[in-house]
C-alpha positions as CSV (number, residue, x, y, z in Angstrom):
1,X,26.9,-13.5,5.6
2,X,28.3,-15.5,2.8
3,X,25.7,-18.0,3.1
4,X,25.9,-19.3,-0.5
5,X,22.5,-21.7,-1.6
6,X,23.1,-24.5,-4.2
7,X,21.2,-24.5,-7.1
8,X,19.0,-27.1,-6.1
9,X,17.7,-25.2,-3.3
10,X,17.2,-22.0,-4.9
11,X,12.9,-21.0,-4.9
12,X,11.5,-22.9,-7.7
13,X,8.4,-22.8,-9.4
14,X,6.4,-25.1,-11.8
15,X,7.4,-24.1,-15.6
16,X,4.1,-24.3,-16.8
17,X,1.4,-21.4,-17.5
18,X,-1.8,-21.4,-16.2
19,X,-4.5,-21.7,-18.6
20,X,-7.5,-18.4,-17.9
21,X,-10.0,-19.5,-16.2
22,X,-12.7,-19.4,-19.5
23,X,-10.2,-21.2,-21.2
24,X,-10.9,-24.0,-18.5
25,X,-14.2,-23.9,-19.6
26,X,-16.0,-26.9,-21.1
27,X,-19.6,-26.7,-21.5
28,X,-22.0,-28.7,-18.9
29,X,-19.6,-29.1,-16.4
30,X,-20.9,-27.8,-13.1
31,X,-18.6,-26.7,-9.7
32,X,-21.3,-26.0,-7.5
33,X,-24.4,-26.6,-5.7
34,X,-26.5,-24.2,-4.9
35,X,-28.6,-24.7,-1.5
36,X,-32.8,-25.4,-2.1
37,X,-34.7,-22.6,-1.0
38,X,-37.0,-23.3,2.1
39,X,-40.6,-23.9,1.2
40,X,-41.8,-21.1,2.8
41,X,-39.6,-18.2,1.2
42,X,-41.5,-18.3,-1.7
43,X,-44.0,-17.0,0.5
44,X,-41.9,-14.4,2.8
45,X,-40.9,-12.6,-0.5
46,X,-42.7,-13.3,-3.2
47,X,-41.6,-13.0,-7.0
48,X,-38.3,-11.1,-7.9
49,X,-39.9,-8.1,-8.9
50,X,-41.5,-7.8,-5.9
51,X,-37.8,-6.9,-4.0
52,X,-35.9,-5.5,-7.0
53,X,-37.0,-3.2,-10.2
54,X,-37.6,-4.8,-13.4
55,X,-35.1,-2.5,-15.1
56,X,-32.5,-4.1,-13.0
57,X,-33.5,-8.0,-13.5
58,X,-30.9,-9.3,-15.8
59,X,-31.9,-10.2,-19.2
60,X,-29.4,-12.7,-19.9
61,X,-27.5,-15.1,-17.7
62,X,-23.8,-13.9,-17.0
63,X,-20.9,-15.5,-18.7
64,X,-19.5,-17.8,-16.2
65,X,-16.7,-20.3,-16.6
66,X,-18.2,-24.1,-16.6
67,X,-15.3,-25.6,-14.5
68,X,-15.5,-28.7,-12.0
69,X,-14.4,-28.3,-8.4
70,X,-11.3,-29.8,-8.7
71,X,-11.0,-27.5,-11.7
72,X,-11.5,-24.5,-9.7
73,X,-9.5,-25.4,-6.7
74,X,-6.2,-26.2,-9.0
75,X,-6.6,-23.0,-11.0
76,X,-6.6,-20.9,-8.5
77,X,-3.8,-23.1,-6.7
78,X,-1.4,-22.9,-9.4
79,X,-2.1,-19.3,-9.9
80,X,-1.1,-18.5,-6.2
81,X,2.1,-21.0,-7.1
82,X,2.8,-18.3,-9.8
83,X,3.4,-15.2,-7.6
84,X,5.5,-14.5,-5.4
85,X,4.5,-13.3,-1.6
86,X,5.4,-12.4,1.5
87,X,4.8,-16.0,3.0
88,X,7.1,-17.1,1.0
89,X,10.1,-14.9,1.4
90,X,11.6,-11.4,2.3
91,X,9.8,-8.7,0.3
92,X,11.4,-5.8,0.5
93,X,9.8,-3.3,-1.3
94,X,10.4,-0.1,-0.8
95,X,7.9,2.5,0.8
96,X,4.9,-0.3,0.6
97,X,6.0,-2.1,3.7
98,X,5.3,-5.3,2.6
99,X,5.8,-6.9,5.9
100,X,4.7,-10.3,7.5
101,X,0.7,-10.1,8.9
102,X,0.3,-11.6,12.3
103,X,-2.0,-14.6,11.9
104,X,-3.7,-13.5,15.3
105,X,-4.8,-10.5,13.1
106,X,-6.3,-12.5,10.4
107,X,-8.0,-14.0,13.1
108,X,-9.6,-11.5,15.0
109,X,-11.0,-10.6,11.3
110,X,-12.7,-13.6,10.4
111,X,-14.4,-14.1,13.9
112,X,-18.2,-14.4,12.9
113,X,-19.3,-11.2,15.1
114,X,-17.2,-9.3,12.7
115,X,-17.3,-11.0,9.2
116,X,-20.9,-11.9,9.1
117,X,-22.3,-8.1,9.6
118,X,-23.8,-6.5,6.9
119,X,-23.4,-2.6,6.5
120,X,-27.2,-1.8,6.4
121,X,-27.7,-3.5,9.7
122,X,-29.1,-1.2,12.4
123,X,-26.6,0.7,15.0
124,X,-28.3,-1.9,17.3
125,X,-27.2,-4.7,16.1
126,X,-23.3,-3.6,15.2
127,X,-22.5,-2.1,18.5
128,X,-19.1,-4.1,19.1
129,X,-18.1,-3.3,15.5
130,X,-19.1,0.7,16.0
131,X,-17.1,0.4,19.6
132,X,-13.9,-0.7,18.1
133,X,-14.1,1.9,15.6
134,X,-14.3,4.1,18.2
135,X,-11.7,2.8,20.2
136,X,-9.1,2.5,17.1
137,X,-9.4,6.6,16.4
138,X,-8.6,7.4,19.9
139,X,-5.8,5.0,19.6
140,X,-4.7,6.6,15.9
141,X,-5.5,9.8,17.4
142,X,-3.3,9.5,20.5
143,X,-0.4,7.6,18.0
144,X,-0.4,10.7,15.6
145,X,-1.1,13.7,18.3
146,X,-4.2,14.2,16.4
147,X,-7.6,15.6,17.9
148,X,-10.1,13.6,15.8
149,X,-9.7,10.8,13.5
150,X,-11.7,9.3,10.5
151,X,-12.0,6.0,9.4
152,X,-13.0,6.2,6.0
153,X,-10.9,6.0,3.4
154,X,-9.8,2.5,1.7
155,X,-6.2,3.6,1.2
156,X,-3.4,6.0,1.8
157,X,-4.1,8.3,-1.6
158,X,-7.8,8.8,-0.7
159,X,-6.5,9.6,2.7
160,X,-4.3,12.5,0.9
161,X,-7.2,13.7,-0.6
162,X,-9.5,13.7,1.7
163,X,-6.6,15.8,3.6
164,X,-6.1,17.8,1.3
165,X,-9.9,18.4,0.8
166,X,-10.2,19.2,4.4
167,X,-7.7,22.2,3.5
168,X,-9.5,23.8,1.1
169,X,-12.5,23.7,3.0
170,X,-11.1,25.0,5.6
171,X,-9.6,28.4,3.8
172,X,-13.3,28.1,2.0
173,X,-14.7,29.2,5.5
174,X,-11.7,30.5,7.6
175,X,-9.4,32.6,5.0
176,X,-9.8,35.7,3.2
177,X,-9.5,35.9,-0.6
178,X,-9.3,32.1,-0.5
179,X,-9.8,31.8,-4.1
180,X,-6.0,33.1,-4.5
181,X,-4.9,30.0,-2.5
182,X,-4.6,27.6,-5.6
183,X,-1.2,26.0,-4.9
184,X,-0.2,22.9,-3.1
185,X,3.2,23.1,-2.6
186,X,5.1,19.1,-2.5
187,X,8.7,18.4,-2.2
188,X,10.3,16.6,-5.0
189,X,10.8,13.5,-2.5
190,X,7.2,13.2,-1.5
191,X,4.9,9.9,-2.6
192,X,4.1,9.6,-6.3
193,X,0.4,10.1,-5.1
194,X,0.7,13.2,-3.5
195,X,0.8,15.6,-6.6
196,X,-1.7,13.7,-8.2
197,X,-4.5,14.2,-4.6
198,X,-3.4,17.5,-4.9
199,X,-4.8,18.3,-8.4
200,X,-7.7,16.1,-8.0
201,X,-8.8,18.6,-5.3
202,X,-8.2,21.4,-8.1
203,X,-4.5,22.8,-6.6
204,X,-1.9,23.6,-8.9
205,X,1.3,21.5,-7.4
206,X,4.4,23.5,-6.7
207,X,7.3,21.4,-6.6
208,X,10.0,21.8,-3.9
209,X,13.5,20.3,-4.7
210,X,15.9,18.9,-2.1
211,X,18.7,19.6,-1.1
212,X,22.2,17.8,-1.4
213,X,21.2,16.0,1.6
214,X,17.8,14.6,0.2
215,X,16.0,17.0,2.3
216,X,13.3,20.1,1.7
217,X,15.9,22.8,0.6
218,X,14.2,25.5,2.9
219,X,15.6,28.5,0.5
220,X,13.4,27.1,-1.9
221,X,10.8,26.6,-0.1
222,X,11.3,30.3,1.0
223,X,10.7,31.5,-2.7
224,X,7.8,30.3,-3.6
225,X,5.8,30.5,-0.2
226,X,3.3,33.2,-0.4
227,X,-0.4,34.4,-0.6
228,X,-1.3,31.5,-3.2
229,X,-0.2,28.6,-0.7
230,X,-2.8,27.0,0.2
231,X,-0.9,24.2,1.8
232,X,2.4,22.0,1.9
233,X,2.4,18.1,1.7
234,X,5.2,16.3,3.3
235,X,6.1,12.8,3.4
236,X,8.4,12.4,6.7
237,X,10.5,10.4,6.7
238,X,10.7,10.6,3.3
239,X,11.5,8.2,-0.1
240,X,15.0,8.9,0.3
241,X,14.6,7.2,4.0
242,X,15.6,10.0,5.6
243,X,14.1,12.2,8.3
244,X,13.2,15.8,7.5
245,X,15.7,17.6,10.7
246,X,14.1,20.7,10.0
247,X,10.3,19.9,10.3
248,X,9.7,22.6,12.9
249,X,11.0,25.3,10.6
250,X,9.3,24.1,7.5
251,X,5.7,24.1,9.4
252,X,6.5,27.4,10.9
253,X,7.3,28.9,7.6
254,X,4.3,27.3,6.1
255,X,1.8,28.6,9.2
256,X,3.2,32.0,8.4
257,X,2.4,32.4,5.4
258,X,-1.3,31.4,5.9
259,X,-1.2,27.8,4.8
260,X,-1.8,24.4,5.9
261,X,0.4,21.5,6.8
262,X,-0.2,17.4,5.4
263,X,1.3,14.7,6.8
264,X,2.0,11.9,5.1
265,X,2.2,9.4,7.1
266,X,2.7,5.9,4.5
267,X,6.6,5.7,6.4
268,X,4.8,5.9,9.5
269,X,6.3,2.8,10.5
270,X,9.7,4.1,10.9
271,X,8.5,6.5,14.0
272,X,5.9,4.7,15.9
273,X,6.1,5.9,19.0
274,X,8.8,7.7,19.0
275,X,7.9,11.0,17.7
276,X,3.9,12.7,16.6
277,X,3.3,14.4,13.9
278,X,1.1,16.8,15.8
279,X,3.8,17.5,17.8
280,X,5.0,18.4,14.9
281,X,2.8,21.2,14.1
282,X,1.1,19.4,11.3
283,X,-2.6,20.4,11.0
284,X,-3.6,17.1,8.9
285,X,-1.9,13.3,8.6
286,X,-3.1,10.1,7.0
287,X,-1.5,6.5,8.0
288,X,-2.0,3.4,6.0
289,X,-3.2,0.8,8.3
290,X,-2.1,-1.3,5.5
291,X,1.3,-0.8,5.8
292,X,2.5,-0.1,9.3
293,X,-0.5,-2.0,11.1
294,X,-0.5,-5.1,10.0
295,X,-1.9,-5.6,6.3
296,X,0.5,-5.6,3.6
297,X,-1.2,-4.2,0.5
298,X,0.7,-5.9,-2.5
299,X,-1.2,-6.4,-5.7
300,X,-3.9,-3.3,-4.9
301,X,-5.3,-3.7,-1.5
302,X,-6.9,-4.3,0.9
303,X,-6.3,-0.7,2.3
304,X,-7.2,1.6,5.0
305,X,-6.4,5.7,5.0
306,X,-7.5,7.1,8.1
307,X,-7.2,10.5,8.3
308,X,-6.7,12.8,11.9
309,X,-6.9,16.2,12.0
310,X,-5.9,19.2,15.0
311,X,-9.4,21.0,16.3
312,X,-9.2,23.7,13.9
313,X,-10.5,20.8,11.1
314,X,-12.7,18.5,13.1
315,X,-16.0,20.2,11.5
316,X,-14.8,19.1,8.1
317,X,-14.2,15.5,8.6
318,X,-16.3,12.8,6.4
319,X,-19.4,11.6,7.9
320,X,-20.8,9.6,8.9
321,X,-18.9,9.7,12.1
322,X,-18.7,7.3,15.3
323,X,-20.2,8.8,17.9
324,X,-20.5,7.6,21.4
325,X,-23.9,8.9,23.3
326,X,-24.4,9.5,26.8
327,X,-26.3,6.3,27.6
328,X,-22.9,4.6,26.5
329,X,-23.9,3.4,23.3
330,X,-22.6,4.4,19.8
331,X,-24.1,5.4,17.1
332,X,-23.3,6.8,13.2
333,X,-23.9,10.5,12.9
334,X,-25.0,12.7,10.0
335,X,-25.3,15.7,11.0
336,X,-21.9,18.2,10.5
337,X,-23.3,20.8,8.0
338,X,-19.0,22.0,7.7
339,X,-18.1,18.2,6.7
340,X,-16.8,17.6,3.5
341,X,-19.6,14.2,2.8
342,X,-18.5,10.2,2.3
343,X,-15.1,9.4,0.7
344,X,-16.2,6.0,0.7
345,X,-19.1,3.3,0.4
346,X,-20.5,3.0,4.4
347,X,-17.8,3.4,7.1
348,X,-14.0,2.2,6.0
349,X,-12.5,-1.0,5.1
350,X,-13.5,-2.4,8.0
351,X,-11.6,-6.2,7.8
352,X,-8.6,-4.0,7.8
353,X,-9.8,-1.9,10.5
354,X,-9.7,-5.0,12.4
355,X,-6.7,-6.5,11.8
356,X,-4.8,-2.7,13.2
357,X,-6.8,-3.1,16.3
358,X,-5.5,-6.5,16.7
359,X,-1.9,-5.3,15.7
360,X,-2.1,-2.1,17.8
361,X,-4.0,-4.3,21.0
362,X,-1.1,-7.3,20.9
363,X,2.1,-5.3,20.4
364,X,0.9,-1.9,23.2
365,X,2.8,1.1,23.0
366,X,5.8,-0.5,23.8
367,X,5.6,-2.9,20.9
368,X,4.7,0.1,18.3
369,X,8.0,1.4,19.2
370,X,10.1,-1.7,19.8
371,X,8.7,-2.7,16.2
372,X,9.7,1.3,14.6
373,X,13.1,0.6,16.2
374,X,13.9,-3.1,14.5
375,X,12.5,-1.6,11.4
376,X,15.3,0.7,10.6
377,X,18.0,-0.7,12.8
378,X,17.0,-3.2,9.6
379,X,17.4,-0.8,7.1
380,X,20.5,0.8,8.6
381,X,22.1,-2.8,8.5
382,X,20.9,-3.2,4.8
383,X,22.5,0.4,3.9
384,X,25.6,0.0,5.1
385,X,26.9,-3.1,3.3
386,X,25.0,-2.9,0.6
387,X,26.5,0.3,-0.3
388,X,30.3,-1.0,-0.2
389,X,29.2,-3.5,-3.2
390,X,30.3,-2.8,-6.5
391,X,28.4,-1.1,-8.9
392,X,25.8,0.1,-6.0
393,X,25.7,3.6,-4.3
394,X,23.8,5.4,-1.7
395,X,22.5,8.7,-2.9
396,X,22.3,12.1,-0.7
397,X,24.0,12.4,2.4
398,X,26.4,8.9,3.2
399,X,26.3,9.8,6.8
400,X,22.7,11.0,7.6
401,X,20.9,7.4,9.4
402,X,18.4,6.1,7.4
403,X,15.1,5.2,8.7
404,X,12.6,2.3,7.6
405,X,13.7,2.2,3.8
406,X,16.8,2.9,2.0
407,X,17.1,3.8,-1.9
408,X,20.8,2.5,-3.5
409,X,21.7,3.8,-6.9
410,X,22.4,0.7,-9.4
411,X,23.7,3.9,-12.0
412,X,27.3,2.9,-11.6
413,X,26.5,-1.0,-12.7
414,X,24.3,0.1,-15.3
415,X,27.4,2.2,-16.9
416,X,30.4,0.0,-16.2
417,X,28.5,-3.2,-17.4
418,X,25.1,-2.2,-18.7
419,X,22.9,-3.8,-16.4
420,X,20.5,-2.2,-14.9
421,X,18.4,-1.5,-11.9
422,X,15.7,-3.7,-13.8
423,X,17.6,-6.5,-14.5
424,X,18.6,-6.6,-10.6
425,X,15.2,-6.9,-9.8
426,X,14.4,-9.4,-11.9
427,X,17.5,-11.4,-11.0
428,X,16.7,-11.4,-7.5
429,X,13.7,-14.1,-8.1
430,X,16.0,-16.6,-9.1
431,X,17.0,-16.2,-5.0
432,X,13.9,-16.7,-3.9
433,X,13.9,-12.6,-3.2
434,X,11.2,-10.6,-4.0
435,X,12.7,-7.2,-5.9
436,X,13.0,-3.9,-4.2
437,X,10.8,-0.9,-5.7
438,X,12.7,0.3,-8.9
439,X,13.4,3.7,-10.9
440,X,11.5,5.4,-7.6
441,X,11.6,7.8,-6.5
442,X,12.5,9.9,-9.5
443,X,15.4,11.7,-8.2
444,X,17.6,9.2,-7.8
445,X,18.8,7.2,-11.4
446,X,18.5,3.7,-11.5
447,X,17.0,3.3,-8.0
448,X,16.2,0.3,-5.9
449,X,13.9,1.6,-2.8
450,X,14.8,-0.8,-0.1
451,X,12.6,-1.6,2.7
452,X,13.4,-5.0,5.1
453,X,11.0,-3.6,7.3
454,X,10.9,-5.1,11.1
455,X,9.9,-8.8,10.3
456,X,12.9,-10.2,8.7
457,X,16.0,-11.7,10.2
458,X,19.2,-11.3,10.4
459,X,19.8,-14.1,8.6
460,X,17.7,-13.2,5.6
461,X,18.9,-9.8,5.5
462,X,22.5,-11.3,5.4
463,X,20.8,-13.2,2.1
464,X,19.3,-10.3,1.0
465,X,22.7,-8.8,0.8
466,X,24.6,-12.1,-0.4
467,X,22.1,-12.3,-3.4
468,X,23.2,-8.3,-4.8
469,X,26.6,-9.1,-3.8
470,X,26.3,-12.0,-6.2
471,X,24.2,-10.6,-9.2
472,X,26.9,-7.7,-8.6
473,X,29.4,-10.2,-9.2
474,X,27.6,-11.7,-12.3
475,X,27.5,-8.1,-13.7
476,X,30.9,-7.9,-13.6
477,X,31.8,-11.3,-15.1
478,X,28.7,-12.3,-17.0
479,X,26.6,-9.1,-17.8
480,X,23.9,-11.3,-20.2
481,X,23.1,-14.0,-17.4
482,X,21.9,-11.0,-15.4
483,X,20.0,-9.0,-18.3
484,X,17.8,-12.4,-19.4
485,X,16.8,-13.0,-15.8
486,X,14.6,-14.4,-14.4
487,X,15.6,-18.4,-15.0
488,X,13.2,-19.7,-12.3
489,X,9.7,-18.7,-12.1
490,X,6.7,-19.6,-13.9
491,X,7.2,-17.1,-16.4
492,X,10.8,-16.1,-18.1
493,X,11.8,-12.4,-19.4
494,X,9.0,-10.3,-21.1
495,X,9.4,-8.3,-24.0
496,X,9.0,-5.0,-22.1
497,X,6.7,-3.7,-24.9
498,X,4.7,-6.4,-25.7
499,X,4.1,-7.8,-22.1
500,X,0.7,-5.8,-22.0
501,X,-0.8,-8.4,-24.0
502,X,0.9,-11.6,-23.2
503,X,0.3,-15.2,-24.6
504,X,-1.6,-16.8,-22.0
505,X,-1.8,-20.0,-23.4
506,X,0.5,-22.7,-23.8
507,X,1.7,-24.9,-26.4
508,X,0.5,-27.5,-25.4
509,X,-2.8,-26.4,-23.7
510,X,-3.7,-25.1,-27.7
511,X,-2.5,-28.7,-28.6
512,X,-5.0,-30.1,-25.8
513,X,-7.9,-27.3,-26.9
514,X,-7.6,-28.5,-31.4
515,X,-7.9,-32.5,-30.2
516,X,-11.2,-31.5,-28.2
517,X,-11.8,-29.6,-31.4
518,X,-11.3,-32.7,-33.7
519,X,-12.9,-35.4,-31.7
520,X,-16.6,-33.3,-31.6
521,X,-16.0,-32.9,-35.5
522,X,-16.0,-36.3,-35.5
């Protein structure tokens, strides 16, 4: 394990920061060529106002950068030199499943049957896109034990709330006295995104706490179930890593007393294949393509939030829906007076649709499972020694296995040599390691959320553990070293209150900018 890198060798980055892309600018210099319109087009369409309203002509040309090709093509070279990524090394952060993406996947994405549609084509003309949609909710629907599944949504938290909007619909038509039902009852270990659906669809969130062992504490949950419960979202397994043991209890209790149950299903990539959340007893569950098929989703997206829901829900489901007609053929269809309308713009994020087809259609059912298994056999093996090093801890229960991600306390560093869980992270560059999620989830001080997933080695999760053993180490000996990392990339330690608003340009860039500046005096 002890696999120690000289300094030479350590992930190094260019010192220099990249000038914005306006401040590239220089006026009259031109980066592209626009192709010549055909003779004839002038002819097909006419003038501009003959295709789009005067009041949505632009009156003045848009402010765009005047760079030169190579210009453009170094910019946006030395800005992806800048950041750090998955290519380039283990990522392990925690709940967002920042795993490698197959380049099969990106493949099947970029074939030109697929990239070149437009939305507004006719159902005619996009049949193979409309029968892989198809195809990919059976598939989600069979994965999840789900009855019906929709596409929509561009990411996990519109797939809560379109859940969670489902819900209330459904006690809108179904229960009486809905209007009572106004709380949404989440356990303190749930996804950051959860409370927040959950008020955006107008429910007052009723936090459950957990229990010693980082589980729903169910006599809690006992008190404050009742006529108001509208529903209960649970993340399973949840930010603590762990899986909820008494998940057939808690949706009984929740079933009893009139409610709903919501799957969250963003750690979905801990139990592919091996157990369904319909099986379960859950009524609603959202996955994120994004993260456990195939695209991780650092820096905002791409996403994908498909939702499936048991029978009792299916009338509610966005439309439009993909429908296959008895002529074999598939179509988009309209017309579900229940449904609750479009979460999104036309039909899903469909390049990422794509890419979880590919993903599901290479690995089989086999692979989903084989690839649920690595991923926290991979945690497990992260866990276990990286709670034995000094200054790190593993919350909750020390025996209960974790599952794709485990959270380690850094709260014992932070008081025996006052470095903290941030500091850690930002040490961890100089490794070439991308930092874990910090200070989530809330219960746990000074946490680092952990999450190898299935694609890494065992060789760089022996690195992964050399490097904390290391900074551990520095702590120890040399707390400052560690507290005025990072020494290695691009950019060195922000002030943490003035970083919204950094200095983007360089010395010598403003040096280069005042000689232009003189010479057209002259």
């Amino acid at each position: 394990m002890k696999q120690d890198r000289p300094d030479d060798t350590k992930v190094r980055q260019a010192k220099w920061i990249e000038p914005l892309i306006f401040e590239r600018s220089m006026p009259g210099i031109v980066g592209h060529v626009f192709p010549t319109p055909e003779p004839d087009v002038k002819k097909v369409v006419g003038s501009i106002e003959d295709v789009m309203p005067n009041k949505m002509v632009r009156k003045e040309s848009p402010r765009i950068p005047e760079v030169s090709e190579p210009g453009i093509a170094r910019h946006y070279t030395r800005l992806s030199q800048m950041n750090f990524a998955v290519n380039l090394g283990t990522y392990p952060l925690g709940s967002c499943t920042m795993k490698y993406n197959p380049a099969e996947n990106n493949w099947a994405a970029s074939t030109a049957g697929f990239a070149w549609l437009h939305p507004l084509q006719d159902s005619s003309m996009t049949q193979g896109a409309l029968e892989m949609m198809w195809e990919l909710e059976r598939w989600l629907g069979e994965i999840t034990g789900m009855d019906a599944v929709t596409l929509q949504p561009a990411a996990g938290a519109q797939g809560e709330w379109t859940g969670v909007m489902m819900i209330r619909e459904f006690h809108r038509c179904f229960t009486e006295n809905c209007e009572q039902r106004t709380e949404m009852l989440i356990p303190d270990a749930a996804h950051g995104t959860n409370p927040a659906s959950a008020a955006m669809a107008g429910y007052k969130v009723v936090v459950i706490p957990s229990s010693k062992e980082g589980l729903v504490d169910l006599d809690a949950l006992k008190e404050v179930i009742g006529p108001k419960t509208a529903g209960l979202m649970l993340t399973n397994p949840n930010t603590i890593g762990v899986f909820e043991k008494d998940i057939e209890e808690i949706t009984d209790i929740v079933h009893d007393a009139g409610g709903l149950v919501y799957y969250d299903g963003a750690n979905f990539n801990a139990i592919m294949g091996k157990v369904r959340p319909g099986d379960m007893g859950f009524d609603v569950v959202h996955l994120n393509l994004h993260k456990s098929f195939s695209t991780p989703h650092g820096g905002g997206g791409p996403g994908a939030g498909p939702v499936g829901v048991t029978e009792k829900l299916i009338d509610f489901l966005p439309v439009p829906r993909v429908v296959k007609k008895e002529d074999g053929s598939f179509d988009l269809d309209y017309d579900y007076p229940r449904s609750i309308g479009k979460v999104k713009s036309f039909y899903g994020n469909f390049g990422v649709l794509i890419r979880a087809y590919s993903y599901i259609y290479a690995l089989g059912a086999e692979g989903l499972e084989r690839a649920s298994e690595v991923a926290v056999l991979n945690a497990n093996y992260v866990a276990h020694h990286v709670r034995n090093i000094p200054g790190f801890t593993l919350p909750y229960s020390q025996d209960a296995p974790r599952m794709h991600e485990c959270v380690i306390s850094a709260e014992e560093l932070k008081k025996k040599t006052e470095v903290t869980a941030m500091n850690v992270a930002k040490r961890l560059l100089d490794f070439g390691v991308h930092a874990p999620t910090v200070y989530f989830p809330l219960i746990v001080p000074e946490a680092l959320m952990i999450e190898p997933t299935e694609t890494e080695s065992r060789q760089d999760l022996d690195f992964f553990i050399f490097t904390l053993e290391a900074i551990s180490k520095e702590a120890h000996e040399d707390p400052e070293k560690v507290k005025n990392a990072p020494y290695s990339t691009s950019v060195g330690l922000l002030d943490e209150y003035r970083s919204a608003h950094p200095k983007t340009m360089t010395l010598s860039y403003r040096m280069f900018q005042q000689h232009q500046k003189e010479e057209s005096n002259e």
